[in-house]
N, C-alpha and C positions, 0 to 999 in steps of 0.2 A: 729691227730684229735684235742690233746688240744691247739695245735700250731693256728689250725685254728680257734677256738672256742674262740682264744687270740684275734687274729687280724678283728675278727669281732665285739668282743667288742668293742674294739680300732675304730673301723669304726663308731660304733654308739657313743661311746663318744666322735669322733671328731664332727660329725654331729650335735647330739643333742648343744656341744657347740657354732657349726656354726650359732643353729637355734636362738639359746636363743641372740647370740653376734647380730645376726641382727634383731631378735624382738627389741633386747634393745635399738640400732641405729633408726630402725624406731621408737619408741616409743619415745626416746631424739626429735626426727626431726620433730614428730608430737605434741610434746609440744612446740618446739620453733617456726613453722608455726601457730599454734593456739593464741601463745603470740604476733607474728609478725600481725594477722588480728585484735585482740582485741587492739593495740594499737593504728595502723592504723584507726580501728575505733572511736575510743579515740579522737584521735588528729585530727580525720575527714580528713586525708589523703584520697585521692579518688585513689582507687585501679584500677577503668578504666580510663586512662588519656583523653581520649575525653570527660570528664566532665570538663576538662580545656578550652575546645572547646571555642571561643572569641566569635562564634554565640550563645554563650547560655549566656552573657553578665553577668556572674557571679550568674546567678539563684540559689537559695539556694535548689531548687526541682532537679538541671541535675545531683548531684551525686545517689541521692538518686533513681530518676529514673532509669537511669543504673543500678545499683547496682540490682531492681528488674526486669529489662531486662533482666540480666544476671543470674538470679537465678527463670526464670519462668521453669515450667517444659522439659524435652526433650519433642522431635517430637515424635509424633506416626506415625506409620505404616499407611500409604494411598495406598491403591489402585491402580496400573498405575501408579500415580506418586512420589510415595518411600514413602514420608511424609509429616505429617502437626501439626499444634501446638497441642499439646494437653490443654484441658481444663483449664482455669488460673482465679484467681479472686485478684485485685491486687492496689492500691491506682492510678495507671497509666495507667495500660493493663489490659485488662480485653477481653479473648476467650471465645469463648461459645463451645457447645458439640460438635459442627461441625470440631471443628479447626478454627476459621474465628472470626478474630482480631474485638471490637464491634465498629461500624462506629454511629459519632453524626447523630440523627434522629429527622424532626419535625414533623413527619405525626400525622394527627389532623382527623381520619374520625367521628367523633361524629355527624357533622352536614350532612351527606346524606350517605345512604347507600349505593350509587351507586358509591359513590366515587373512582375513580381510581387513583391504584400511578406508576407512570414510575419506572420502576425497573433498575436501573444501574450496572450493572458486572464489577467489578474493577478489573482487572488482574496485577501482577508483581511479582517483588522480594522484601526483605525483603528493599527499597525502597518505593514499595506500601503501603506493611504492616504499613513501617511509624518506622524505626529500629533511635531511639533517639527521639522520637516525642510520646508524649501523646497522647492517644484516639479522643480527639478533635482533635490534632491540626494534624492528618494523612491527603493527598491529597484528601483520600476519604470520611473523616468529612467535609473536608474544601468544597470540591465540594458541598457536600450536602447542607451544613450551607448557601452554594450564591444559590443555585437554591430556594432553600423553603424561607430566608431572604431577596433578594433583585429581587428575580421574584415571588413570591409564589406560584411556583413550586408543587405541590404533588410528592414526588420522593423518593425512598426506594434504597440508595446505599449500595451493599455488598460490603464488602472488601476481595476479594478473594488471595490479593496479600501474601506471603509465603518467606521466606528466604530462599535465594540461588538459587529458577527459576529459569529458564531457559525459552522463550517463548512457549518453541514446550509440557513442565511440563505445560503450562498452559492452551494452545491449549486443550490438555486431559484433565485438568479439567473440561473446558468449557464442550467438548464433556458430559464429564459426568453426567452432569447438566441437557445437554439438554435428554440424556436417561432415566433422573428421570421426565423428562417432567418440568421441572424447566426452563422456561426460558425467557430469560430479552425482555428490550423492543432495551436495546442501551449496546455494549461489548467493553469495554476500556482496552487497553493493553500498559503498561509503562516497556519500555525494554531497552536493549541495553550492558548492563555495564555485566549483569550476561552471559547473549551469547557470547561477547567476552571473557570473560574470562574462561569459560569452553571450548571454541575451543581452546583457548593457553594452557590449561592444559590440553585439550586430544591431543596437539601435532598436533591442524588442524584440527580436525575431530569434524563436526557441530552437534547438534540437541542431542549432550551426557549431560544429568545432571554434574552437577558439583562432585567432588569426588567419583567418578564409579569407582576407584581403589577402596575406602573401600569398595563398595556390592561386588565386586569382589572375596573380600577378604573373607568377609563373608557367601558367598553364600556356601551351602551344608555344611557350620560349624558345625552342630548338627547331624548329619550322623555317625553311628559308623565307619565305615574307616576312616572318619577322627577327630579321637580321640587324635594322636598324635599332628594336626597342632591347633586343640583345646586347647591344652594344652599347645602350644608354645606361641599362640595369651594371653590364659590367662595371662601366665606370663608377658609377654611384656607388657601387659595392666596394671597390677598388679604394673611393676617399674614403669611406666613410669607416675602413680597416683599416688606413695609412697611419701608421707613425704620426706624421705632420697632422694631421687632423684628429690622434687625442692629445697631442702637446698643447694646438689649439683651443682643445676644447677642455684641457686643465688651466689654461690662463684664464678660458674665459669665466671658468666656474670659481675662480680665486679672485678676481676681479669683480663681476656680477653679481657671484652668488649663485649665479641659474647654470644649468646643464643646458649646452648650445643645442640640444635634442627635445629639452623641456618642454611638453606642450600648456598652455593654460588652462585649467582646468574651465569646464564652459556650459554647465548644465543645461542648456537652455535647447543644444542640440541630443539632448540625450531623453527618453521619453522619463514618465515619472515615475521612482523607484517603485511603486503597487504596480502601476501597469507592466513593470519587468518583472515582479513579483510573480503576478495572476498567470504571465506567458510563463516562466519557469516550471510553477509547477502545474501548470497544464500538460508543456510536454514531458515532465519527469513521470507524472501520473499514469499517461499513456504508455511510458515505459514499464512501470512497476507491472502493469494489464498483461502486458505482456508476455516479461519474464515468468508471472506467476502461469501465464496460460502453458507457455513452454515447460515448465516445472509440472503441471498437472498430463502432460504430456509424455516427456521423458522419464516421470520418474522423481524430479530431489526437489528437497524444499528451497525457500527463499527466505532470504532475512533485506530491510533496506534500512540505511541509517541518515540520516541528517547529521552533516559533520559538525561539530563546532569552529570557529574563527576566534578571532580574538577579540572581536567585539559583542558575544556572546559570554563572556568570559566578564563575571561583576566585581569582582575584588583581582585586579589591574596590580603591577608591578611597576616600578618606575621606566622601566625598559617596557614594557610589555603597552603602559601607558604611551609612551611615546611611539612606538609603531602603528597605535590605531590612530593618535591623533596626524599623525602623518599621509594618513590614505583616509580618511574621514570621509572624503567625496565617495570613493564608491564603496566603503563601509555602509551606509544608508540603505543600498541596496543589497547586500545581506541579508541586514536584519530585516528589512521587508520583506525579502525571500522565507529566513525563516520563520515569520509570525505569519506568513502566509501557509507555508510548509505545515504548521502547527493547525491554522486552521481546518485547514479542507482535506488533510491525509491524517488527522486524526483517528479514523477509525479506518483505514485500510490497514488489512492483515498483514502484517508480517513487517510495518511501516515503524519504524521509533526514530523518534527525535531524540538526539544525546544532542542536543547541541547547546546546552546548559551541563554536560557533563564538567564541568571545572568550576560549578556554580559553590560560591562559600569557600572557594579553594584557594589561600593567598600566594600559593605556591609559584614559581615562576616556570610557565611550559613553553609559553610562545617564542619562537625564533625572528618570524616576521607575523603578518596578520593572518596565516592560514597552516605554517608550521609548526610542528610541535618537537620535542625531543623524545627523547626514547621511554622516561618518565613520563611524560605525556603518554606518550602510545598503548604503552601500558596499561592508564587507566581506562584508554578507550577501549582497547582487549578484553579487557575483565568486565566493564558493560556487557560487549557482545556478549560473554560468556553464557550470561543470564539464560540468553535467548535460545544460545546453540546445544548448551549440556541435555537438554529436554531431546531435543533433535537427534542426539546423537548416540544419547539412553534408548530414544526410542528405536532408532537403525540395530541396536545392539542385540534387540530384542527380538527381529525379525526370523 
């Protein structure tokens, strides 16, 4: 019995030394990460390097920007479609209680109370939102800014678009909208980039959100039987946020070269970009059916656009070149998406491809392979324009 009353000590003082030897490590790793951001910020080092972007022509506002893109609140929990921004008040961004990014407005009813304003429904991914773009300078400001500035317009655009979408995540919103009795006069939907890539990341299979391995994973986590996998995830979560493990995983990236997270890329499990292609816009098609059916229903039109990337984009920037040849792997399935997009939604109504919209353009838009800057958005606004000024003459006219 003393024997064992020995060796249990012995177990708690190796332990207790274990705990204290790696508080003291994480504690060393979270003073030197703390000194490594304060100096960084010091020296005005930009911690997200698409502030180096050649389309932001060396703005003194795109680190700073970023920097509170990157530090607005997480998502909250939405209804049907997982999530949406939470609340933000911010020198750049600014959400209100809804979730929903604030779009430039000039609606002026003082002069008649009967005044009516066209309601525009903005749909996409964090694209729409306007992800490296200020308040103003989102598609859905920029729209707004040409309809009331250069037609005088009466027009209230929402921005409904959300990072990460997917069409069929926005399809349900729509739907939702219209159950609250909320609805537009005209429903705009900027797609393309987020639906191919969530069908190459579920392996083919269309109409899935993007990372549905994490609710996966999380789903029934707070259930007493599963107490144990609770406690596995914390931990993992736990290093894989520790001080100690990005000190770690900046030695090994200065050392290596690779990111300790790196995975290699491996084509062979992934099916082939046509056949992501054909599912994408299979199920985007089925959406379009849809929304139009809903629009002949309640009432407003639809416009759909095929977004552009940057690999759509033919006269390249030395920046702008080196970000596609950096994702080149699932670059491939893009442009199969859209030469397929092109194909077979050709003559659906209300359907346009811009996704050559920057084509002949040497100008520099792209941030990374799917963002653009505020110049950018612009010109993708003034496209729409084309489409909606008809739309919105003809409402006028009712």
């Amino acid at each position: 019995m003393k024997a064992l009353m020995v060796h249990i000590k012995n177990a708690w003082l190796v332990c207790s030394i274990t705990i204290i030897l790696v508080l003291g490590i994480e504690l060393v790793s979270y003073v030197l990460v703390s000194i490594r951001y304060a100096l960084a910020s010091i020296e005005g080092t930009p911690i997200d390097p698409r502030s180096q972007a050649d389309g932001y022509e060396n703005a003194d506002w795109a680190a700073e920007y970023l920097k509170e893109e990157n530090s607005k609140p997480l998502y909250k929990w939405h209804s049907y479609v997982y999530w949406r921004n939470a609340p933000f008040k911010g020198k750049y961004i600014n959400i209100d209680a809804e979730g929903l990014r604030q779009t430039w407005s000039g609606i002026d009813n003082k002069g008649s109370s009967e005044t009516k304003n066209l309601r525009i429904f903005m749909f996409g991914g964090s694209t729409m939102w306007g992800a490296g773009a200020r308040d103003e300078e989102t598609i859905p400001s920029f729209l707004a800014k040409m309809l009331t500035q250069e037609y005088g317009f009466n027009v209230k655009v929402t921005n409904f678009g959300m990072g990460g979408y997917i069409s069929t995540q926005e399809v349900i919103a729509l739907l939702r909208e219209l159950q609250g009795g909320n609805i537009p006069d005209l429903a705009v939907f900027y797609d393309g980039v987020n639906d191919a890539f969530s069908t190459f990341q579920n392996k083919g299979m269309g109409g899935i959100p993007q990372n549905e391995a994490n609710r996966v994973r999380e789903f029934n986590l707070l259930r007493p039987e599963m107490i144990r996998r609770l406690y596995k995830e914390t931990l993992l979560a736990t290093c894989l946020n520790s001080s100690t493990y990005q000190i770690a995983r900046a030695l090994a990236r200065r050392i290596t070269g690779r990111d300790l997270l790196h995975v290699e890329w491996n084509p062979s499990v992934y099916p082939p970009p046509n056949q992501v292609a054909n599912e994408v816009v299979r199920v985007y098609s089925w959406n379009i059916a849809l929304v139009r059916n809903l629009g002949q229903i309640y009432g407003f039109k639809t416009l759909f656009y095929w977004q552009p990337v940057v690999f759509t984009k033919d006269k390249l920037t030395v920046y702008e070149q080196k970000v596609a040849d950096e994702a080149k792997g699932v670059g491939q399935y893009y442009e199969a998406a859209v030469t397929t997009a092109k194909t077979q939604l050709s003559d659906v109504d209300g359907f346009h491809d811009i996704s050559s919209v920057f084509s002949g353009n040497p100008k520099p838009y792209f941030i990374d392979t799917v963002h653009i800057t505020g110049a950018g958005n612009e010109i993708v606004a003034r496209r729409m324009l084309k489409d909606v000024v008809p739309i919105v003459q003809l409402w006028q006219t009712r």
